[in-house]
Backbone bond lengths (Angstrom), bond angles and torsions (degrees), N, CA, C in turn:
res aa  C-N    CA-C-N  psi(-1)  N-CA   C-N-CA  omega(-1)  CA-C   N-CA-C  phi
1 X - - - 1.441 - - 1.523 109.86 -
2 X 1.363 119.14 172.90 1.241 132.13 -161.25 1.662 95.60 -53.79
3 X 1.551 121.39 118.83 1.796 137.91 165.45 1.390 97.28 49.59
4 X 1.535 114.37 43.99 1.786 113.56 164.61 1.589 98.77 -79.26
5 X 1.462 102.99 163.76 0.966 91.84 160.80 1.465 108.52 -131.08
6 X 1.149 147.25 -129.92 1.323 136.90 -156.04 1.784 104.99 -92.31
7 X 1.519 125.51 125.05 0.936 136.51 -135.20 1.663 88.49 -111.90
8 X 1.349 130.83 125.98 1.782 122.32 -155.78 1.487 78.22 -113.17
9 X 1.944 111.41 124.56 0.951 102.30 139.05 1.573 167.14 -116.03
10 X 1.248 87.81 63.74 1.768 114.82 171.70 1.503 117.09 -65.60
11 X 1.239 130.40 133.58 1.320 128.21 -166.27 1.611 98.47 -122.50
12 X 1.280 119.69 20.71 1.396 117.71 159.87 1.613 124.29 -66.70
13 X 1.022 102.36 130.24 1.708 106.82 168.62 1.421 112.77 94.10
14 X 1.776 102.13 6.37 2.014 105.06 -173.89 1.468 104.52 -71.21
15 X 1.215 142.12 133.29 1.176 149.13 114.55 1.436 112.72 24.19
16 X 1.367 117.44 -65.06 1.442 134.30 -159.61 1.679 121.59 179.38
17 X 1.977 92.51 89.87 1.523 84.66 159.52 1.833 111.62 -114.28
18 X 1.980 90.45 156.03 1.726 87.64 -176.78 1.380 110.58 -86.68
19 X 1.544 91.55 -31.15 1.171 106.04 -143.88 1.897 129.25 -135.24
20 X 1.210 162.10 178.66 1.521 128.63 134.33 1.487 92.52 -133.28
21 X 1.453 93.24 135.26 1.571 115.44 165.35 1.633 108.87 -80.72
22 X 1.663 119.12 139.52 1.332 113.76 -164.19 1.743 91.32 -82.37
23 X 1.557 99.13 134.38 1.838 101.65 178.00 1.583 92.24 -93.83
24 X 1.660 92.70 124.43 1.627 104.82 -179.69 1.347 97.78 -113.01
25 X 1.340 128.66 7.88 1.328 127.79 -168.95 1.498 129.99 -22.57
26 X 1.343 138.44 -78.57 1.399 106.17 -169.38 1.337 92.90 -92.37
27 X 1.374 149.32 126.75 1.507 132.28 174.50 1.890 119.25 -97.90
28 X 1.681 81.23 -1.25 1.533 82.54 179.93 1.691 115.04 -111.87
29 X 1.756 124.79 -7.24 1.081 133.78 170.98 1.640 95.62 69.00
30 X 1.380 105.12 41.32 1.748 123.59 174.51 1.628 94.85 -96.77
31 X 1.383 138.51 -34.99 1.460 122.31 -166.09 1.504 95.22 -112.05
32 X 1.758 92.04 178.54 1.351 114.76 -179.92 1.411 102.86 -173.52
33 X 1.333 108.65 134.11 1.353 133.31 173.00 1.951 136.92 -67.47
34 X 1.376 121.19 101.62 1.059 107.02 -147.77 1.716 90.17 -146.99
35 X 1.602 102.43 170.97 1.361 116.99 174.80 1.756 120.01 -68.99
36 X 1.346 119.04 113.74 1.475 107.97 178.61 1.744 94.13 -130.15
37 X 0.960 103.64 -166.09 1.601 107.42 -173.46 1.511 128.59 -79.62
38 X 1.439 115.27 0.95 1.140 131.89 149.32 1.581 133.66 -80.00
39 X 1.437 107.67 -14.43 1.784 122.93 -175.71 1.419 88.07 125.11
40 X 1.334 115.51 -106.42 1.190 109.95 179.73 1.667 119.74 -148.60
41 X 1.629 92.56 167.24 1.199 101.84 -146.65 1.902 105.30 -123.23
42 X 1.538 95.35 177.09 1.788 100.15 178.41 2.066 108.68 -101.95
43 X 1.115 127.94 119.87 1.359 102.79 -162.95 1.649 81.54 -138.91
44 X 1.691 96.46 159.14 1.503 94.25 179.97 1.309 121.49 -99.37
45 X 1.527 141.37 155.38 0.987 124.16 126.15 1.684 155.92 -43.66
46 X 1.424 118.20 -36.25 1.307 121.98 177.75 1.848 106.83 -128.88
47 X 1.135 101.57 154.83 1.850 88.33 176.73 1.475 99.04 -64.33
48 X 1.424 89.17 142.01 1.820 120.25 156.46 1.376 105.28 -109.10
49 X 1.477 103.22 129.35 1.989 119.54 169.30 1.226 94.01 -89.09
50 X 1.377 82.83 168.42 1.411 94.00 177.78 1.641 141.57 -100.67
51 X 0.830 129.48 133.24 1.707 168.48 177.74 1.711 99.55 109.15
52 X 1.180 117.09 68.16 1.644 132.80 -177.31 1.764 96.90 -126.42
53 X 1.225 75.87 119.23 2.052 102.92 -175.73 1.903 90.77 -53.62
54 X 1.203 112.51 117.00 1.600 118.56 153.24 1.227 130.41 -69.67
55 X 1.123 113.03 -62.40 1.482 133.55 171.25 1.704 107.65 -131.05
56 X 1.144 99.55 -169.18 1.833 124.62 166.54 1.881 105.95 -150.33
57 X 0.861 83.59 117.13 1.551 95.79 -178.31 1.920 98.98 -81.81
58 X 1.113 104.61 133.47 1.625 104.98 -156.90 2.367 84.84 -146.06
59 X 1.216 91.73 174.53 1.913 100.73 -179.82 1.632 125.01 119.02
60 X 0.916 120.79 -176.66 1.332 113.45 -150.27 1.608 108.38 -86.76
61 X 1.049 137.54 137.94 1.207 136.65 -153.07 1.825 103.95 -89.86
62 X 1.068 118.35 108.58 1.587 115.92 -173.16 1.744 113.98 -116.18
63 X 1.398 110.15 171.37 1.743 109.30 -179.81 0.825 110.37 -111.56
64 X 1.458 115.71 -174.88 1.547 132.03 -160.45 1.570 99.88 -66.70
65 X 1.147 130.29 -68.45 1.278 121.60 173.47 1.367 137.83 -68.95
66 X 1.234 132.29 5.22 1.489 138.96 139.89 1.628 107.96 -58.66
67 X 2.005 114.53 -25.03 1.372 97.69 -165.66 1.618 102.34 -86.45
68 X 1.843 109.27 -32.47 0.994 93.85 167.63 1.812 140.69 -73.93
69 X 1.581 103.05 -4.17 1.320 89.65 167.34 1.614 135.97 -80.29
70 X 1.040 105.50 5.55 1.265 143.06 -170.55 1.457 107.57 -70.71
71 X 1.130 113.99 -47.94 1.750 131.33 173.78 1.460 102.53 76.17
72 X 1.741 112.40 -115.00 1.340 96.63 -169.24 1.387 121.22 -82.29
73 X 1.714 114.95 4.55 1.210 96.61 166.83 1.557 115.68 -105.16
74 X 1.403 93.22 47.76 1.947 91.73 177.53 1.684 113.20 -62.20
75 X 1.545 108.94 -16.99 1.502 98.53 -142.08 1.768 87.00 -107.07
76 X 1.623 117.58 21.72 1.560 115.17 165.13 1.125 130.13 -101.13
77 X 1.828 106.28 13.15 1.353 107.83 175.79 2.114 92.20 -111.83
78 X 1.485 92.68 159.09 1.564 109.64 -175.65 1.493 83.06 -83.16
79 X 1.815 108.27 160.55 1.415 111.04 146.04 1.050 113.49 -104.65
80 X 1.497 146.66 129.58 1.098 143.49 155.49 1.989 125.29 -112.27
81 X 1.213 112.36 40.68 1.269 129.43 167.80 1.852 106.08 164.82
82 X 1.647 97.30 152.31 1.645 106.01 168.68 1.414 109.10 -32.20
83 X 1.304 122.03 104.57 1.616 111.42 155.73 1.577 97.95 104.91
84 X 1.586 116.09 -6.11 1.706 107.50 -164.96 1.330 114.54 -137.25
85 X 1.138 121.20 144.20 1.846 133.71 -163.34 1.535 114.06 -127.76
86 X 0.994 141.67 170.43 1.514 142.35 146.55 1.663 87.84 -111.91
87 X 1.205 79.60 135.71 1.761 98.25 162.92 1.442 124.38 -92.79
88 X 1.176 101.30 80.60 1.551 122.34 -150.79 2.090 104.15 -59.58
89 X 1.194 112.84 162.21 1.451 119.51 -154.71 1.187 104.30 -148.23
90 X 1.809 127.99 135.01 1.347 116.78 175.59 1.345 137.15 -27.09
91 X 1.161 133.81 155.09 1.550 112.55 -19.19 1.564 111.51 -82.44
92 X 0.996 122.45 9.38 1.487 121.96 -160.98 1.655 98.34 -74.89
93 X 0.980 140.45 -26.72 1.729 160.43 -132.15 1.522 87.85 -105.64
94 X 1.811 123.27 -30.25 1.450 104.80 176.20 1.458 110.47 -109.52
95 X 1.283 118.97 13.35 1.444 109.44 169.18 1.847 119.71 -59.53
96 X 1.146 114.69 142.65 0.971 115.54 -171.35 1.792 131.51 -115.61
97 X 0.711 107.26 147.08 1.875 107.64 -173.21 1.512 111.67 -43.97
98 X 1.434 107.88 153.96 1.448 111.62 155.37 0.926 121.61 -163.47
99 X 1.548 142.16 139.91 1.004 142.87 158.76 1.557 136.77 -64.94
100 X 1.399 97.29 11.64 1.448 111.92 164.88 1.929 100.89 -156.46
101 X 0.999 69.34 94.08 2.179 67.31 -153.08 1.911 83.04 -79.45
102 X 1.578 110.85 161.32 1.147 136.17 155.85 1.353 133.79 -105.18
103 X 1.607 101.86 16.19 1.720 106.96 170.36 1.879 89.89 -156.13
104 X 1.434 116.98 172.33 1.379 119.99 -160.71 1.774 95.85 -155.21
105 X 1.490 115.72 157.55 1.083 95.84 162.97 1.635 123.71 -102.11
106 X 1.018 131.69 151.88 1.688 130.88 159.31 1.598 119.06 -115.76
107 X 1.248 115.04 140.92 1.349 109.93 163.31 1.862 106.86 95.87
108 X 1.822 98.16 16.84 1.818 90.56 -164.34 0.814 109.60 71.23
109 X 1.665 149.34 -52.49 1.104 145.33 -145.89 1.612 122.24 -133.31
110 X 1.372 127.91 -37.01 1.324 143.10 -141.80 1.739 81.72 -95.13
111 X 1.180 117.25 134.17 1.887 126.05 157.24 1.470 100.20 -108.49
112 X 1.425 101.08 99.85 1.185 106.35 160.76 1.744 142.14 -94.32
113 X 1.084 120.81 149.31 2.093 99.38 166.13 1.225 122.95 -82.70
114 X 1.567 88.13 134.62 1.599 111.90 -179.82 1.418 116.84 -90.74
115 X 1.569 115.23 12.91 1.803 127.45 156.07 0.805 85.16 164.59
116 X 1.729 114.38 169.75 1.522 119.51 -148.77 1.914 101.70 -87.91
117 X 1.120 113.25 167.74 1.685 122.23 -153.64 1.238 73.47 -135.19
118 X 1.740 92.03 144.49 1.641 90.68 171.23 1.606 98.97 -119.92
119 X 1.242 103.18 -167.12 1.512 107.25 -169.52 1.410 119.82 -82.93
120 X 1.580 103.65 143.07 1.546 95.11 176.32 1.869 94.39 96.32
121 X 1.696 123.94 -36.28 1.476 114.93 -174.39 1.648 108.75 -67.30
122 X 1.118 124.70 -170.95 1.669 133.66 -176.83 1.637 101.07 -120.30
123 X 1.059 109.29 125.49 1.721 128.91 164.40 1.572 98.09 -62.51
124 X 1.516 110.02 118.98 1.293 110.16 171.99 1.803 105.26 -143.15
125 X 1.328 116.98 129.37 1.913 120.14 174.48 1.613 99.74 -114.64
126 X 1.689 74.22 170.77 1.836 88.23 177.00 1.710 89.46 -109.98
127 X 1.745 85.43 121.98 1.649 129.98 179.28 1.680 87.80 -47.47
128 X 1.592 109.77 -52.40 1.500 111.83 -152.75 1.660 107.15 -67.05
129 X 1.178 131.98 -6.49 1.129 124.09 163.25 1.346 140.48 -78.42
130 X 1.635 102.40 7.60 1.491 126.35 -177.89 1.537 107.30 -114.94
131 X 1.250 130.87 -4.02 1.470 154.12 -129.41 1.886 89.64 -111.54
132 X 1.326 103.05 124.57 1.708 100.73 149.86 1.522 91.61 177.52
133 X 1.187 124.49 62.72 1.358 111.82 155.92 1.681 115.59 -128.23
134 X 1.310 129.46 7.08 1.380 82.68 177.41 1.592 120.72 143.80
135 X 1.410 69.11 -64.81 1.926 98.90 -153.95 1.701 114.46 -102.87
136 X 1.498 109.15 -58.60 1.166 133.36 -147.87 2.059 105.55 -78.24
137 X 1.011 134.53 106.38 1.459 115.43 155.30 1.840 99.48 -127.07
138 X 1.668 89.14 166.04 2.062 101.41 161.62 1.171 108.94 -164.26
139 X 1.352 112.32 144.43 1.273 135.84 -155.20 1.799 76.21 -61.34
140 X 1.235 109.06 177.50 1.475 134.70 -151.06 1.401 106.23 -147.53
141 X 1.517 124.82 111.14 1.680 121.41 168.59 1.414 121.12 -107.84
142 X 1.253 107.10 -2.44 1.224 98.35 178.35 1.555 151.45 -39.59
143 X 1.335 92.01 -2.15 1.229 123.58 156.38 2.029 117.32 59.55
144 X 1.132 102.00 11.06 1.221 117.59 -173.12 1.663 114.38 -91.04
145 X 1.395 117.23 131.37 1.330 112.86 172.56 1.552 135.00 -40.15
146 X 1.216 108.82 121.98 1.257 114.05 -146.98 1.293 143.49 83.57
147 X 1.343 119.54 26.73 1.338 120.60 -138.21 1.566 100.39 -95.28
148 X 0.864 137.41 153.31 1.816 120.41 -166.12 1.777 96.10 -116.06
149 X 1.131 134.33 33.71 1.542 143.91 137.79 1.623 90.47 77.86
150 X 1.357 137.86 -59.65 0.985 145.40 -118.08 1.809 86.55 -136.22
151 X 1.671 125.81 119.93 1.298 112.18 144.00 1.188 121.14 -125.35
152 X 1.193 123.62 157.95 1.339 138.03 -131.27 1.413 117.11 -153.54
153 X 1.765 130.54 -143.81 1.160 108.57 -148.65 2.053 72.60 -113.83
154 X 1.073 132.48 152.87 1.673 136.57 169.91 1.596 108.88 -45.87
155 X 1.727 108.07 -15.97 1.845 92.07 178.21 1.386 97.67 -87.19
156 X 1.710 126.75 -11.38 1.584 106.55 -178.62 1.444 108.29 -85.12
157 X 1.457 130.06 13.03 1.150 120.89 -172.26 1.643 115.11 -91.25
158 X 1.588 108.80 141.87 1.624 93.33 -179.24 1.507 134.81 -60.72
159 X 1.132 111.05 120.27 2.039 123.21 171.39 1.669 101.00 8.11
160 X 1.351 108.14 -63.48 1.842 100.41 -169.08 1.647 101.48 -75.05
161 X 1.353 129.47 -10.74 1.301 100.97 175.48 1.149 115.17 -101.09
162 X 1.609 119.82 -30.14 1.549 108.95 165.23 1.584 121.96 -45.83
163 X 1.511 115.93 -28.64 1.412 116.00 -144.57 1.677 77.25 -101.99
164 X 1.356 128.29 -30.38 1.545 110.45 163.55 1.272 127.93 -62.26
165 X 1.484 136.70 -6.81 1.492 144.06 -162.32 0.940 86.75 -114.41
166 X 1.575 144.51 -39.98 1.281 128.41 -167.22 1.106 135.61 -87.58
167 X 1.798 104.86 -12.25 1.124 146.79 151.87 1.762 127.42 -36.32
168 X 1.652 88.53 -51.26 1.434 104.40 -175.71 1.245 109.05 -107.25
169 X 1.484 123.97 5.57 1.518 123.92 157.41 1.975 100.53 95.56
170 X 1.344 117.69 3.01 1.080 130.94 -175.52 1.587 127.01 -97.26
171 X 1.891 93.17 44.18 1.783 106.19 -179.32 1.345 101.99 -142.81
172 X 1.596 112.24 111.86 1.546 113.98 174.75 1.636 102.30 -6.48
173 X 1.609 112.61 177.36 1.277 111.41 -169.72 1.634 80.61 -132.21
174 X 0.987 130.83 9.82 1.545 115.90 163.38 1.690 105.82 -95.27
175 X 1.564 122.31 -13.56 1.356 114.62 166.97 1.881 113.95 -84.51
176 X 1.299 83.81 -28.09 1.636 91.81 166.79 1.275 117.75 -32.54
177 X 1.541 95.86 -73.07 1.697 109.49 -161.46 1.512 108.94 -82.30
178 X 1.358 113.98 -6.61 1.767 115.91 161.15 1.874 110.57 -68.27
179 X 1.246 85.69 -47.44 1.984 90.02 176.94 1.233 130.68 -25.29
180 X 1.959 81.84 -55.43 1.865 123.91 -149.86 1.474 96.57 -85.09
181 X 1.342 117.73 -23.86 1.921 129.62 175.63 1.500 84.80 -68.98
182 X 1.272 113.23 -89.81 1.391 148.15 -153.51 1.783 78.78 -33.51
183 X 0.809 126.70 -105.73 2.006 145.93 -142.84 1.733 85.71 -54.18
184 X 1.893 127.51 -48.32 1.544 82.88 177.14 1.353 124.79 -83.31
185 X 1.604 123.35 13.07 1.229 118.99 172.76 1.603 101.59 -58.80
186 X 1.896 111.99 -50.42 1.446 100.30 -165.59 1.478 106.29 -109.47
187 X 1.551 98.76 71.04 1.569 91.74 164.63 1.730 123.65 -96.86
188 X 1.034 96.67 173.42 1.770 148.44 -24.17 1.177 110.09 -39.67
189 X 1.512 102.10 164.65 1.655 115.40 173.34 1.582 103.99 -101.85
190 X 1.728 126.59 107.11 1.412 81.44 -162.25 1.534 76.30 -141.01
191 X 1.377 110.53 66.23 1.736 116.45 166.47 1.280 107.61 -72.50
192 X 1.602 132.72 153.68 1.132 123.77 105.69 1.619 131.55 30.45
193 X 1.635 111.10 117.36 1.624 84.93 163.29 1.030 121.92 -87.47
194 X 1.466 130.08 148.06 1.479 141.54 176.61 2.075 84.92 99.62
195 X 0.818 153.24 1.86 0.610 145.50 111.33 1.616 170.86 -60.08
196 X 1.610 130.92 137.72 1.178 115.35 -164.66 1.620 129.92 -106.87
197 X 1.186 145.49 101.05 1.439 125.09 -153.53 1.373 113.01 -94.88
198 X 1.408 106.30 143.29 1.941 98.34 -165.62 1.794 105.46 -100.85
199 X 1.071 118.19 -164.88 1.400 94.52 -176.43 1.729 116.54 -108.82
200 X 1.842 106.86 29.43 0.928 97.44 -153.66 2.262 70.52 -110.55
201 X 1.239 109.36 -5.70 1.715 122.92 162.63 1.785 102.70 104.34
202 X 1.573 108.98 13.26 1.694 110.39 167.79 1.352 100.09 -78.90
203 X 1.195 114.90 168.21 1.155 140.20 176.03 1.344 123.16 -121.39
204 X 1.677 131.06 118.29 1.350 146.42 -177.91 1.088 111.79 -116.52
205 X 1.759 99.11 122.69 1.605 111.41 165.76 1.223 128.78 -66.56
């Protein structure tokens, strides 16, 4: 992830593990880990098309406060439920953010491509689609047009981009089913398109 640096995986001294997810990470010996302008990065060897499994992000399942003791490397574990992370493990641990990312995750777990990558480019997702706690933001370099500086938790993201991730099945499924509470509490939903209506009846872009 964005200027990690090597991610130890020893699970001594955690707070709280439940669980370990098996890390199957690269299964095809398609990536490799290298210097890009963030520290470092996930880059491929051969083209990947697109919706072709990259990795699986797999590791020991940890909590909210193991992530914060962690300090600056809080932001190398995934969230994938209230209160819960995989403590993600090479190479998946240096993929890096984007604000126009070319791979996404599905399935909690699966990094997939979001059009085909060619060789030699860097695997990069938006962090914010794993996001619902709270706490956590960092400034953002990705340096790409449009880039919104700041990522954050997936409810600060604007109406057309949430409603594009959710679209493509590419939003943890524990923010899912917060949504799917949330919108039939205030039904109807009857924003605007590209728009989001809250239940207090404003409207967010």
């Amino acid at each position: 992830m964005i200027g990690g640096q090597l991610h130890q995986p020893s699970v001594e001294g955690l707070t709280a593990v439940w669980a370990s997810l098996p890390d199957m990470g690269d299964r095809s010996g398609a990536l490799y880990v290298a210097q890009c302008d963030l520290g470092r990065g996930v880059f491929v060897k051969r083209v990947i098309r697109r919706g072709e499994i990259i990795l699986v992000f797999g590791g020991a399942l940890i909590d909210f406060a193991e992530t914060k003791r962690r300090g600056p490397r809080e932001c190398m574990a995934i969230q994938v439920g209230p209160g819960q992370y995989i403590d993600t493990q090479p190479p998946g641990v240096f993929a890096n953010h984007s604000c126009a990312p070319n791979a996404g995750i599905r399935n909690d777990r699966d990094l997939i491509a979001l059009r085909d990558i060619r060789v030699g480019e860097e695997i990069r997702y938006d962090y914010s689609t794993t996001m619902d706690e709270g706490s956590f933001t960092m400034g953002c370099r990705c340096g790409v047009p449009g880039c919104r500086q700041v990522v954050g938790d997936f409810s600060e993201l604007p109406a057309g981009i949430q409603e594009y991730y959710l679209s493509q099945g590419l939003v943890m499924n524990f923010i899912v089913e917060r949504l799917r509470s949330a919108r039939a509490a205030c039904a109807p939903w009857t924003g605007k398109r590209g728009t989001l209506l809250t239940c207090t009846g404003t409207e967010q872009k």
